[in-house]
LOSEDO-467836 format. One record per residue (C-alpha): residue in three letters; x, y, z. Coordinates in pm, 1 decimal. Layout:
REM residues N
ATOM   residuo         xx         yy         zz
ATOM       ALA          X          Y          Z
...
REM end
This chain:
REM residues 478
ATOM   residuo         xx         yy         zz
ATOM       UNK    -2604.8     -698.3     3072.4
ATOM       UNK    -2970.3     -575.0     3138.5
ATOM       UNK    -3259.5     -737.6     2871.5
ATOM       UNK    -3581.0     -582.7     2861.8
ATOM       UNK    -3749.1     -843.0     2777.0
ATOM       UNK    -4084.0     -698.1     2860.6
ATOM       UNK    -4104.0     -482.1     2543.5
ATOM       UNK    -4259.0     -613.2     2235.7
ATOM       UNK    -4383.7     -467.3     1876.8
ATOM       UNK    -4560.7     -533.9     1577.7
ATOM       UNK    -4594.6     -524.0     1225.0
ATOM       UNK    -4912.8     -583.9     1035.9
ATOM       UNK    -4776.9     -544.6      603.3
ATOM       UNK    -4829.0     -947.8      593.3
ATOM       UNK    -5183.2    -1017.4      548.3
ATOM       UNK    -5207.4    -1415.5      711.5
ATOM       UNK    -4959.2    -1352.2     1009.9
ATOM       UNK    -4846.7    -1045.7     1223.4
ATOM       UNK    -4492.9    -1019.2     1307.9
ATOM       UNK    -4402.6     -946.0     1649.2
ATOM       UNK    -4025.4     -792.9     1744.0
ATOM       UNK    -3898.4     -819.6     2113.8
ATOM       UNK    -3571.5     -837.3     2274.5
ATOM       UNK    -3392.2    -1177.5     2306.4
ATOM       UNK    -3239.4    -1286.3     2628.8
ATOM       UNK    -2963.1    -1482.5     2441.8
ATOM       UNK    -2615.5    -1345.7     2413.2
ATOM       UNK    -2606.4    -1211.6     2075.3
ATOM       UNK    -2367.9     -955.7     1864.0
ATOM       UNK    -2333.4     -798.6     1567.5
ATOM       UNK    -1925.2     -821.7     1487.0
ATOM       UNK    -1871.0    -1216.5     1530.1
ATOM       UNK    -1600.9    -1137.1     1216.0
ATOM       UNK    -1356.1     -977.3     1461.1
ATOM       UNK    -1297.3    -1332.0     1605.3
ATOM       UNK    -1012.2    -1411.6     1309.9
ATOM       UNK     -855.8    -1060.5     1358.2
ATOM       UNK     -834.0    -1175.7     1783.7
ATOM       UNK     -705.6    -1473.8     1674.7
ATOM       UNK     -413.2    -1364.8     1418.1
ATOM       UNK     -324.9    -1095.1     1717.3
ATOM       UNK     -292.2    -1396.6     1975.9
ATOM       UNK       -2.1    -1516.3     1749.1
ATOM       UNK      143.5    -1215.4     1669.3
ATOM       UNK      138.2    -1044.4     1999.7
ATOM       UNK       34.5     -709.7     1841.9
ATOM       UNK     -141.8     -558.2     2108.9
ATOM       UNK       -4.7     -745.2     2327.8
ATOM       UNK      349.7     -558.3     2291.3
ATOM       UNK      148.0     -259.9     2184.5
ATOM       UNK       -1.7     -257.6     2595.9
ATOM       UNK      342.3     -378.3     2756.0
ATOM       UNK      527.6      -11.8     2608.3
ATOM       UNK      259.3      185.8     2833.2
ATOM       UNK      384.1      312.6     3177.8
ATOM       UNK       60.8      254.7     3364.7
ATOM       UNK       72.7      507.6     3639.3
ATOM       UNK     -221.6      376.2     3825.9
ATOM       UNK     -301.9      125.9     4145.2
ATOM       UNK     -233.5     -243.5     3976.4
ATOM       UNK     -411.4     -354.8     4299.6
ATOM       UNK     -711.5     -160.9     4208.8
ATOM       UNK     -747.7     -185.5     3869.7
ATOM       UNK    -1079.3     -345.7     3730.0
ATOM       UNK     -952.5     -271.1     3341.1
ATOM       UNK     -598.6     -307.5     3246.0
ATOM       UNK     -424.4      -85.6     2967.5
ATOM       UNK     -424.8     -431.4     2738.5
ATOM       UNK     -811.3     -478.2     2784.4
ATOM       UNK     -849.8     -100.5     2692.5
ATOM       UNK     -603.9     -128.8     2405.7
ATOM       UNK     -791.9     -432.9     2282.6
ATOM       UNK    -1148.8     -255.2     2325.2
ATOM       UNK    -1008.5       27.0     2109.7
ATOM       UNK     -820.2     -141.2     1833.8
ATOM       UNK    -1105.2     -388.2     1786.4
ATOM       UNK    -1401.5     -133.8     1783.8
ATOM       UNK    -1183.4      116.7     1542.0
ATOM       UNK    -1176.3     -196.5     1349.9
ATOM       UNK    -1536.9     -237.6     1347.1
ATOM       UNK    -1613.1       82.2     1229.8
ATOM       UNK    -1657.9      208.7     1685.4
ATOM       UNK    -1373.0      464.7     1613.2
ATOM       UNK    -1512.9      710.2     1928.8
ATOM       UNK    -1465.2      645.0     2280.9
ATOM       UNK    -1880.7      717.1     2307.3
ATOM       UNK    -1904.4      418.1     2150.9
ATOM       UNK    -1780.6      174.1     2429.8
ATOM       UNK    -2061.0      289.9     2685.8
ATOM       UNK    -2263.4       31.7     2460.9
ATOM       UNK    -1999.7     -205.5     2342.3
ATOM       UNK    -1891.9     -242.2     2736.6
ATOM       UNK    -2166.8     -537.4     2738.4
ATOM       UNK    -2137.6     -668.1     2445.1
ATOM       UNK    -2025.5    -1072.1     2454.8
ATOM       UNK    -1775.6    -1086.5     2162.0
ATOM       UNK    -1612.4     -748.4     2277.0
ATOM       UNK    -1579.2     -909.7     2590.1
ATOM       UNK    -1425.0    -1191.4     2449.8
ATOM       UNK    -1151.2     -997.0     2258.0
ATOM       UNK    -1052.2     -869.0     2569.0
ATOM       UNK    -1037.6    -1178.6     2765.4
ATOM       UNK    -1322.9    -1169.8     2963.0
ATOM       UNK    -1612.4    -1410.3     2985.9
ATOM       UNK    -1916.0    -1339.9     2738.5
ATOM       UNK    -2149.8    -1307.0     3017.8
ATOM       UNK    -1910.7    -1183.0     3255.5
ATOM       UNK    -1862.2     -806.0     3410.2
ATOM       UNK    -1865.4     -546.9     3169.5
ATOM       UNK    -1589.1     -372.5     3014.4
ATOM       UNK    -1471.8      -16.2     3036.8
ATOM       UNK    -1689.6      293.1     3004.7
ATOM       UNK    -1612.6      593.1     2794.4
ATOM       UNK    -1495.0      821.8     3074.7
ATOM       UNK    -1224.4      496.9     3161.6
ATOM       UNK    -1128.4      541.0     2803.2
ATOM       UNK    -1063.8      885.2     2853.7
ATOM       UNK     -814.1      854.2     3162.1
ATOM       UNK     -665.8      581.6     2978.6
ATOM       UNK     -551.2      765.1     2672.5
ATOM       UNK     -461.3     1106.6     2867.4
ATOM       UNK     -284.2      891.6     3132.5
ATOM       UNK      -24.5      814.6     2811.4
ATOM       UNK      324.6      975.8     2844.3
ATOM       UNK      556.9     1083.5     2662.2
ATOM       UNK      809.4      809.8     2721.4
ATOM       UNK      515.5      560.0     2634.6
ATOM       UNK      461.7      713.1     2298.9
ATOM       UNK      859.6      721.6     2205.3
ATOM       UNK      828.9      341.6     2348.9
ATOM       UNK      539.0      300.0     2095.3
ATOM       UNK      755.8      411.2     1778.9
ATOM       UNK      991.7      120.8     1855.7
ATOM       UNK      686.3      -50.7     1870.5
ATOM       UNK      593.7      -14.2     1521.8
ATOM       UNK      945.4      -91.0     1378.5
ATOM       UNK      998.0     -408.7     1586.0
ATOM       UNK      667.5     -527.4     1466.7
ATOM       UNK      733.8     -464.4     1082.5
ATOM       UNK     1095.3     -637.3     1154.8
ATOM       UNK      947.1     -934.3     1299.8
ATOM       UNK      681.4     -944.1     1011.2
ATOM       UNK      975.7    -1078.6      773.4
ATOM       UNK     1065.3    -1475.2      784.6
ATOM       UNK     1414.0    -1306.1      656.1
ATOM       UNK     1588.3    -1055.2      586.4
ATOM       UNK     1453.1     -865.6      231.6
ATOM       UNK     1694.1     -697.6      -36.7
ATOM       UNK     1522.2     -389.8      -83.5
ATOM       UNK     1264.9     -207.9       79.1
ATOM       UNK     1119.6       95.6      -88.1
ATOM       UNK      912.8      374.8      199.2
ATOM       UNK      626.5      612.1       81.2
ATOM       UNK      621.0      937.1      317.8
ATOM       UNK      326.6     1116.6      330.2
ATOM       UNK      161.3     1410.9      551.6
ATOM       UNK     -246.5     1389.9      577.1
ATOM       UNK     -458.6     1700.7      696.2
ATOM       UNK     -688.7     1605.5      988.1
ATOM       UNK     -924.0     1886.7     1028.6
ATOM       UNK    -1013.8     1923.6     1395.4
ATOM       UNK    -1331.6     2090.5     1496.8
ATOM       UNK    -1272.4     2195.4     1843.6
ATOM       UNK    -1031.8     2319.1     2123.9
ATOM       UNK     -768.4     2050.3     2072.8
ATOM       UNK     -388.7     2141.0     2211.5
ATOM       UNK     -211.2     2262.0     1924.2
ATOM       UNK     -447.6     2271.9     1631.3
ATOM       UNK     -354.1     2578.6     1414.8
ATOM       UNK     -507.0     2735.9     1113.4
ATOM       UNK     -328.2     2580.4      780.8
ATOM       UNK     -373.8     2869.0      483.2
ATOM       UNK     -321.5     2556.1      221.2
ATOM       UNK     -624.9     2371.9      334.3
ATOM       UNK     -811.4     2598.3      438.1
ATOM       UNK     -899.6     2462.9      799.7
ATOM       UNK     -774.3     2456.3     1143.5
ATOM       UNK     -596.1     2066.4     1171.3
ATOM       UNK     -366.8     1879.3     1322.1
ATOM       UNK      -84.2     1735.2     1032.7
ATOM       UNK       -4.5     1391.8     1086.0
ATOM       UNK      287.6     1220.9      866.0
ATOM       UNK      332.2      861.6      778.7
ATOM       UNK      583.4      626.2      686.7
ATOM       UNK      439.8      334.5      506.1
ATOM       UNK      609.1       48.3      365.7
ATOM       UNK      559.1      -24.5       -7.4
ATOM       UNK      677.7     -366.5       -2.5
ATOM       UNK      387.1     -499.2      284.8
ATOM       UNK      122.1     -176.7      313.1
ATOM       UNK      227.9     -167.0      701.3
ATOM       UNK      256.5      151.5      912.7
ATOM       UNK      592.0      178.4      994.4
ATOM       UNK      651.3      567.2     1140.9
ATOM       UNK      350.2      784.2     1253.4
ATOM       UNK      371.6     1150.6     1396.1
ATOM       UNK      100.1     1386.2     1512.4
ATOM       UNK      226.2     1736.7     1456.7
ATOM       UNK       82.9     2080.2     1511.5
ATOM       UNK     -162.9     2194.0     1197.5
ATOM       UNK       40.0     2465.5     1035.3
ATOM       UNK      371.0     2333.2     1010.8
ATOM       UNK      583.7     2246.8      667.5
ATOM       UNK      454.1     1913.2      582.0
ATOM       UNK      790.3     1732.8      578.1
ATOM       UNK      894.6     1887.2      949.9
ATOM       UNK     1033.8     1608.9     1137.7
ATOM       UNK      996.3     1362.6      833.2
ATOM       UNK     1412.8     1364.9      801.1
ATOM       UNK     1439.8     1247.2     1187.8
ATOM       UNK     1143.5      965.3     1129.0
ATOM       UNK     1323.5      885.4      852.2
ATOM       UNK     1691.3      900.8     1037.2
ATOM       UNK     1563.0      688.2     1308.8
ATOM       UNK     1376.5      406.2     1080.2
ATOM       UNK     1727.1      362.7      890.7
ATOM       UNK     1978.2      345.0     1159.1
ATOM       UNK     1674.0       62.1     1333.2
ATOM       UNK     1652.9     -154.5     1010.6
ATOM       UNK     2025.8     -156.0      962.2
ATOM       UNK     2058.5     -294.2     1299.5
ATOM       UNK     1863.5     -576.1     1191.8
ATOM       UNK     1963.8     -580.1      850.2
ATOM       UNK     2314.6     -439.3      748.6
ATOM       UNK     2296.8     -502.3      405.1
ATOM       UNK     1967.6     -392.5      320.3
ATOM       UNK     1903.2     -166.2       -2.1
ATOM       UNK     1643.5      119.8      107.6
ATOM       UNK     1469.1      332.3     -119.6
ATOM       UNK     1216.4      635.7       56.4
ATOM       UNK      947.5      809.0     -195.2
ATOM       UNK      778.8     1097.9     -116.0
ATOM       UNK      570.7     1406.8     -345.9
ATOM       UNK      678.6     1768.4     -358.7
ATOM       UNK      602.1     1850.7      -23.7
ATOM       UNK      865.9     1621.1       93.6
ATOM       UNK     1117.2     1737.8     -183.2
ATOM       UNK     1315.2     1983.1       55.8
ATOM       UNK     1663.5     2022.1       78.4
ATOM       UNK     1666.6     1888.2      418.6
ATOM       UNK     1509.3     1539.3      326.9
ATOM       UNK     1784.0     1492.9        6.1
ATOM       UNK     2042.5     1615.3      298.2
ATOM       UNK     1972.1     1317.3      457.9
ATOM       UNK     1899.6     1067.6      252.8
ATOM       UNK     2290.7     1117.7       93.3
ATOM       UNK     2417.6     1080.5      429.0
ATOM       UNK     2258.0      786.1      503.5
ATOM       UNK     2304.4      687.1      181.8
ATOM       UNK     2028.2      535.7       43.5
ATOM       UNK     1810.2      618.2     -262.5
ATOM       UNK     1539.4      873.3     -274.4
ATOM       UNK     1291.1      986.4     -512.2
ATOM       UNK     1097.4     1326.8     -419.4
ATOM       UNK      858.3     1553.9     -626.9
ATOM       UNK      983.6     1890.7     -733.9
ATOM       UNK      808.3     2196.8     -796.5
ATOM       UNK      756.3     2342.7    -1085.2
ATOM       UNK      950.8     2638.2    -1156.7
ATOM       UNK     1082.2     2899.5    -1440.8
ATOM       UNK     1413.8     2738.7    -1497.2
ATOM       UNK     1284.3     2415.5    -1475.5
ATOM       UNK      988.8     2519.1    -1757.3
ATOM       UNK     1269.2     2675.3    -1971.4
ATOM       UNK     1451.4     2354.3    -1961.3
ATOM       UNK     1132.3     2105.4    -2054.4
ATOM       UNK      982.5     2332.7    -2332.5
ATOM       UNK     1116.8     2159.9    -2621.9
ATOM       UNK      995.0     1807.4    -2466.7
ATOM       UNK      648.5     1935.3    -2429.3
ATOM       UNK      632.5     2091.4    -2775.0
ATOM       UNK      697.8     1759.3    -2888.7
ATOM       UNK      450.3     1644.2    -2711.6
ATOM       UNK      170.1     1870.9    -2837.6
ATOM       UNK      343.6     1793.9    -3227.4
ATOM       UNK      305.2     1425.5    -3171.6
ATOM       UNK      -45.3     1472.0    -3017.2
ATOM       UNK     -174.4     1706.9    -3317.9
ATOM       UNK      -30.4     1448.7    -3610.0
ATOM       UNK     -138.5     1122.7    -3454.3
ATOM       UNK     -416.1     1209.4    -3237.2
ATOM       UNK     -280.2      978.9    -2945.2
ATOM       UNK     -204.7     1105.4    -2598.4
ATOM       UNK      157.6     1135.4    -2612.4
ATOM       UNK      393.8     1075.2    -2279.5
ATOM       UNK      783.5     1191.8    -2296.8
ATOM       UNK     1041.4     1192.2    -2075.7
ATOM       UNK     1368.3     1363.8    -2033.5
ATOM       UNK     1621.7     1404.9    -1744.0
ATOM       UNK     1913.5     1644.3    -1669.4
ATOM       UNK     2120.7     1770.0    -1408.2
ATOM       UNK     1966.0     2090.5    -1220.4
ATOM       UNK     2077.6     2237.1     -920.8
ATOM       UNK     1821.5     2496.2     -744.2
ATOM       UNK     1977.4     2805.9     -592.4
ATOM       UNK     1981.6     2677.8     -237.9
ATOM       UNK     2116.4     2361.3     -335.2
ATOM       UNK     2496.1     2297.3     -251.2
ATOM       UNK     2524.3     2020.9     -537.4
ATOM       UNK     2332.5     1927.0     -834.2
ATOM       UNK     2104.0     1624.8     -872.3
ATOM       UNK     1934.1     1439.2    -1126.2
ATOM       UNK     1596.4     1538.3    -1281.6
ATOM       UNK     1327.3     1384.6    -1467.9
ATOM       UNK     1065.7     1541.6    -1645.7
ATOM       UNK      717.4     1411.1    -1799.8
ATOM       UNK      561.6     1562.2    -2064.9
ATOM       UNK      220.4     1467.3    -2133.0
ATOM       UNK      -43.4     1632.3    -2415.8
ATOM       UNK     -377.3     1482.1    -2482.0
ATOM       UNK     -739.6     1612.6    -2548.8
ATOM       UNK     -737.5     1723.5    -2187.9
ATOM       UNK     -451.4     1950.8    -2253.9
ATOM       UNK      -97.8     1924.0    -2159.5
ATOM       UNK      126.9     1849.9    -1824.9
ATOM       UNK      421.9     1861.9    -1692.9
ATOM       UNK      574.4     1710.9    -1369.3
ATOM       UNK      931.4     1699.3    -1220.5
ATOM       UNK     1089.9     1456.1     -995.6
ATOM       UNK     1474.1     1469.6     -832.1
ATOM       UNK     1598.9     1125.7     -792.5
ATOM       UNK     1974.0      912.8     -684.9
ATOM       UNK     1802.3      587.7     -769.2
ATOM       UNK     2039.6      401.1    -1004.7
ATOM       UNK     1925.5      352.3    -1363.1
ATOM       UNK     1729.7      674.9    -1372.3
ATOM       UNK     2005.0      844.3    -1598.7
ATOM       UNK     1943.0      569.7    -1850.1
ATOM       UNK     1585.2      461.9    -1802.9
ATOM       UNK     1401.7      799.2    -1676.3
ATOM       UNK     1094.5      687.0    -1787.8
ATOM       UNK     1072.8      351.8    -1562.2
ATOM       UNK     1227.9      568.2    -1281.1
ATOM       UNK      920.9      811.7    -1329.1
ATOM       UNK      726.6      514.6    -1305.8
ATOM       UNK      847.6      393.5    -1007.5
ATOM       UNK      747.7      675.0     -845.3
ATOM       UNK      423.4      739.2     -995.6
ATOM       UNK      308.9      381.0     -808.9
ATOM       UNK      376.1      608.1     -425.6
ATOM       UNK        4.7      683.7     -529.3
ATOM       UNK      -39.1      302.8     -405.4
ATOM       UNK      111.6      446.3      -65.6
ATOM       UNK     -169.8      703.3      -75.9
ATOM       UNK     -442.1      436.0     -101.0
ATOM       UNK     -272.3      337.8      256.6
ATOM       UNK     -332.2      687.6      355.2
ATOM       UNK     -692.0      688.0      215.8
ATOM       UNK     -774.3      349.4      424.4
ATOM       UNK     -671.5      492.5      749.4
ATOM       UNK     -819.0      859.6      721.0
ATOM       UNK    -1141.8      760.1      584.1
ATOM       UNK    -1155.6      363.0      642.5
ATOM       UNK    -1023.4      330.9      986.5
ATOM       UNK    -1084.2      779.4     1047.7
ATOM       UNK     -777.4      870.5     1204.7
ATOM       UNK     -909.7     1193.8     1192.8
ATOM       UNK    -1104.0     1122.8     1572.0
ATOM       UNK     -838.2     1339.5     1720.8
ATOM       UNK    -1097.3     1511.7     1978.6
ATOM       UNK     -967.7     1437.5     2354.4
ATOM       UNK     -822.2     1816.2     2452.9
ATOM       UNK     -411.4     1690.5     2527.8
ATOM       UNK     -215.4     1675.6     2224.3
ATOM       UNK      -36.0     1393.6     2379.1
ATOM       UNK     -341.3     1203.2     2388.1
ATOM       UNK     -420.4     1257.6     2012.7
ATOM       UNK      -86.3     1131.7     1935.7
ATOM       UNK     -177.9      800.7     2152.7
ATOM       UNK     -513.3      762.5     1965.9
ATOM       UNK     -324.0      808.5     1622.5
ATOM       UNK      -72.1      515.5     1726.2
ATOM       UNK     -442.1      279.9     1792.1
ATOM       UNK     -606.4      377.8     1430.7
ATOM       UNK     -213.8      270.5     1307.6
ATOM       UNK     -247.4      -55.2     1488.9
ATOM       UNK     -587.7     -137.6     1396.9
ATOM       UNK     -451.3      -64.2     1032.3
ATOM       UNK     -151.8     -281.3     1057.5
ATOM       UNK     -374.3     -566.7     1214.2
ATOM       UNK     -594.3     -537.1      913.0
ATOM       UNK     -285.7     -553.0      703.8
ATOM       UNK     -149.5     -816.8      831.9
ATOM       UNK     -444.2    -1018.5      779.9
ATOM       UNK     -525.2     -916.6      440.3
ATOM       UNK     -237.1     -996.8      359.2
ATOM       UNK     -204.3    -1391.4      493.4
ATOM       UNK     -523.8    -1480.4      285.8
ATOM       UNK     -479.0    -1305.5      -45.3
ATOM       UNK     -504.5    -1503.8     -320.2
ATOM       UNK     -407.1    -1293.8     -624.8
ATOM       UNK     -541.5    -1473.4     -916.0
ATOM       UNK     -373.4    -1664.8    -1207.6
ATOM       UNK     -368.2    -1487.7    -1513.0
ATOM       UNK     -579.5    -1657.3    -1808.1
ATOM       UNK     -332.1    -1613.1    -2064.7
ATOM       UNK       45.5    -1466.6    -1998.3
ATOM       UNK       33.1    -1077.6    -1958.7
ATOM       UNK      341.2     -829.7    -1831.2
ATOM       UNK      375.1     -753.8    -1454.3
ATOM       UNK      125.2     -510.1    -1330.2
ATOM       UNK      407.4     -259.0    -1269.5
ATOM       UNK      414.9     -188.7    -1626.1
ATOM       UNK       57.3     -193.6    -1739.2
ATOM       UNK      -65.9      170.8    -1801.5
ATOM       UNK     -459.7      289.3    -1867.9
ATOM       UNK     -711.0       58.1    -1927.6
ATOM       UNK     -492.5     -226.1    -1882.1
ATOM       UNK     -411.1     -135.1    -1549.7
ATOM       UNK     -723.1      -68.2    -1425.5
ATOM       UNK     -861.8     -368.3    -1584.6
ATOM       UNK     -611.4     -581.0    -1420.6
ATOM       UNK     -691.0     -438.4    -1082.6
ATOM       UNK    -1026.6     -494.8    -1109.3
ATOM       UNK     -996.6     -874.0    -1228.3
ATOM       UNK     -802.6     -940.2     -871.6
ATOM       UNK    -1071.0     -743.6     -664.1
ATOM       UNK    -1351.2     -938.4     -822.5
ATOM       UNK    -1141.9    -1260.5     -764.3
ATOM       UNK    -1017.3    -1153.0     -406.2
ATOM       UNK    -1240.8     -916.8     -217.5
ATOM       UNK    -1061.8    -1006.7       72.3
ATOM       UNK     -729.9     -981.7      -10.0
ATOM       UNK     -787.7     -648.8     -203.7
ATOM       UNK    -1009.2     -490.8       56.0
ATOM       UNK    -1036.0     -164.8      242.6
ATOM       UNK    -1156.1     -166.1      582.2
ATOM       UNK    -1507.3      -98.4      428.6
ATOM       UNK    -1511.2     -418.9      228.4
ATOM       UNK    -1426.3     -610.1      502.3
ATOM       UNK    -1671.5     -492.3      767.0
ATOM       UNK    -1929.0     -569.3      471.2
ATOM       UNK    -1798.8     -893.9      408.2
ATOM       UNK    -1644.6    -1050.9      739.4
ATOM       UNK    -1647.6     -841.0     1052.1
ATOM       UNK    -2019.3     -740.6     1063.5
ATOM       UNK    -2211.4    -1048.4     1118.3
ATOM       UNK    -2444.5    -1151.6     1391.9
ATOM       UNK    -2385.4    -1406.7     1588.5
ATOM       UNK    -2555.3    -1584.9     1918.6
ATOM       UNK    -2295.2    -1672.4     2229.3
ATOM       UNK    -2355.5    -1953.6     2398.9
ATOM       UNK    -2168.1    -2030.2     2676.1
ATOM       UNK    -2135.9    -2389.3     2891.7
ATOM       UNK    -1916.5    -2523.3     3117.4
ATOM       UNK    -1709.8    -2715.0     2852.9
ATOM       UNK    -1650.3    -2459.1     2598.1
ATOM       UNK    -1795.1    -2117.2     2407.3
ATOM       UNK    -2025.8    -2154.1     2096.4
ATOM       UNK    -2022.5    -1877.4     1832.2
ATOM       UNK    -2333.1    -1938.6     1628.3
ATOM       UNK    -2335.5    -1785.3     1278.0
ATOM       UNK    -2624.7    -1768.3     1033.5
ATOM       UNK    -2613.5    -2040.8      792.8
ATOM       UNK    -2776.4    -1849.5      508.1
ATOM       UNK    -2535.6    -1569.2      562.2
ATOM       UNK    -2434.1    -1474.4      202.8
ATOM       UNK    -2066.9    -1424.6      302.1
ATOM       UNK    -2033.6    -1736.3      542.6
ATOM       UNK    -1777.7    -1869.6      249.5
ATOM       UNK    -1560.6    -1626.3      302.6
ATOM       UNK    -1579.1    -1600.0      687.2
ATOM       UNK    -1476.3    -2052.4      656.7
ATOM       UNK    -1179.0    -1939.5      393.4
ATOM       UNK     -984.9    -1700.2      675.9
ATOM       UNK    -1097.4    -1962.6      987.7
ATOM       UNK     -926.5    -2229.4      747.9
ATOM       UNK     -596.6    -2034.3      718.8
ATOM       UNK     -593.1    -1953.5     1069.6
ATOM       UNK     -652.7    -2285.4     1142.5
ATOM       UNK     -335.2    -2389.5      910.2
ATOM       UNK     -590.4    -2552.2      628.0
ATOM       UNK     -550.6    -2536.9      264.4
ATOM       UNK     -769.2    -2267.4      137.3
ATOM       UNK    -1027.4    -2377.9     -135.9
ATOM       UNK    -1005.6    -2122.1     -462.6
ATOM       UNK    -1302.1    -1931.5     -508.2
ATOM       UNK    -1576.2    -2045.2     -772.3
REM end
């Protein structure tokens, strides 16, 4: 690492002293907070196994930069808000980054940008099908035993793509030329659990019945007797998707789009709705369910409708459902549902958080590889969001949040992100609050010192997930 250390400046706004600025020769960095992530990954092996399902097709006895140094580079810097491969021309030098990746602080520097790009175009095919196991065997391995019920949010996200990339297509629905990638995501522990890159104009649940084929007969493996429940809006409610969900037998609960027959059937329920509104002058909410089968439908299924009128005007949305209870309690069914849009906050953290949407090397095949590293930065986040959450005690007893509705809900929400910034945080949050953070390096023959600020505002927080790594009781929060 080169230091210029002849270069100095000046300011002059203080009136008794001038302050000079020049280059320090110590080893210093500005994302000291990715130290706990490094060390939660040393225990979980995350990119670890993530490296080990890459065919390297290269020279082993020539290599200066292995595929798990690169991996480690990537995750780490899409973590800390580096999500391009420009960006390691600079981070190459810097000490912590070298530390994440195993290398001594003031040792040789790490991979340049055009290494990055042979890396991820050197992925094949066989290495990304490797990767999806990946995924699964990870979120397997993140239970201590085997759960009851699991419930899966699928959702497509538009990634608009802005030049020449391998199979980006014009989508009339968006508007854009994009890529399409779909998610599985688990409701139960916010992890990416299935991840596809697909062309931009395709339907957006193509391929979503395979993902979703392949994730059940993997988790049965493990878990036989395991109750699974997928979720997904109308774009997912095809025939194809409820086709397979029946054969695998397990529960789904899809969108459905609004149609004539389905209006003629839900009129009464919303003119109630508007009655109700008109003599009370509170926003009214009904619900009503009934058999409907759509004319290329081989069987009929259960659906719910909501009825909503209020000064904004009136709504209506449908949902087709096999989950049990919904032909006596449509309204908690509807419910059930309606929290997916917690699965979109997942979807929300990892296009604009973590921006998934840096899909630019040329290959499609290497997109597809860079969306599996924004998945496992996500899932490393997750995982330690997660460990030190502390959701707060309620002051006074108050129903599960599942149930709360308006104001309540929101308030609620907002009482555990004041209380747990941490625990409730998106990747902005906790580059604010942990990751970004100078630090000095000093390195001796005994051991490596990481020197924080001591009148760093957030220094609390940064001892509170040290402490849990470090298998110490973790103070509350004044």
């Amino acid at each position: 690492m080169s230091v210029q250390s002849a270069w100095q400046g000046s300011f002059s706004f203080l009136d008794n002293l001038p302050i000079v600025v020049e280059p320090s020769a110590a080893l210093l960095t500005s994302d000291a907070g990715l130290l706990p992530f490094r060390e939660l990954d040393q225990r979980l092996h995350l990119t670890e196994q993530f490296a080990q399902a890459l065919d390297d097709p290269r020279d082993l006895e020539l290599v200066s930069h292995t595929f798990l140094e690169m991996t480690r580079a990537r995750v780490y810097g899409i973590l800390a808000d580096y999500e391009d491969q420009n960006d390691h021309d600079a981070l190459r030098a810097d000490p912590i980054f070298k530390l994440l990746a195993g290398r001594a602080p003031d040792g040789p520097d790490l991979a340049s940008q055009p290494t990055h790009s042979r890396f991820e175009n050197a992925i094949s095919v066989r290495s990304l099908f490797r990767l999806r196991d990946v995924f699964i065997d990870q979120f397997i391995a993140s239970f201590a035993t085997a759960p009851k019920h699991l419930t899966f949010d699928i959702d497509a996200v538009d990634d608009p793509a802005h030049g020449e990339q391998q199979l980006v297509l014009f989508h009339g629905y968006f508007e854009q030329y994009q890529y399409f990638p779909s998610f599985i995501t688990c409701a139960d522990n916010d992890q990416v659990v299935v991840l596809s890159l697909r062309p931009g104009a395709v339907h957006a649940a193509l391929g979503a019945d395979d993902d979703v084929e392949y994730l059940v007969n993997r988790l049965r493996q493990a878990w036989p007797d395991v109750h699974l429940h997928v979720r997904g809006d109308a774009g997912n409610g095809v025939p194809w998707m409820y086709a397979v969900c029946e054969r695998l037998r397990i529960d789904y609960t899809f969108g459905l789009s609004s149609n004539a027959v389905l209006k003629r059937h839900s009129d009464a329920l919303l003119e109630r709705a508007v009655a109700a509104f008109a003599a009370t002058g509170q926003a009214q909410r009904l619900f009503e369910a009934f058999w409907y089968q759509a004319g290329t439908w081989e069987l009929p299924r259960w659906v719910i409708v909501k009825a909503e009128a209020n000064a904004l005007g009136t709504n209506r949305r449908f949902i087709v459902t096999t989950r049990s209870g919904a032909q006596v309690l449509p309204e908690a069914t509807y419910n059930d549902y309606a929290a997916r849009g917690e699965g979109e906050n997942r979807n929300k953290e990892l296009k604009c958080g973590l921006l998934i949407d840096r899909t630019s090397d040329h290959r499609f095949m290497a997109n597809f590889f860079r969306l599996y590293l924004h998945g496992l930065a996500y899932n490393l986040l997750v995982r330690l969001r997660r460990a030190v959450a502390s959701p707060p005690a309620p002051l006074h007893p108050e129903p599960p949040a599942e149930v709360l509705e308006g104001r309540a809900r929101r308030n609620h929400f907002s009482r555990r992100r004041a209380h747990d910034p941490l625990g409730e945080g998106q990747p902005c949050t906790w580059r604010s609050l942990l990751i970004k953070v100078a630090a000095e390096i000093v390195v001796s023959t005994r051991r490596i010192v990481v020197r924080l600020c001591g009148t760093w505002p957030y220094l609390d927080w940064y001892r509170r997930v040290c402490q849990y790594l470090q298998g110490q009781a973790i103070e509350p929060t004044g």
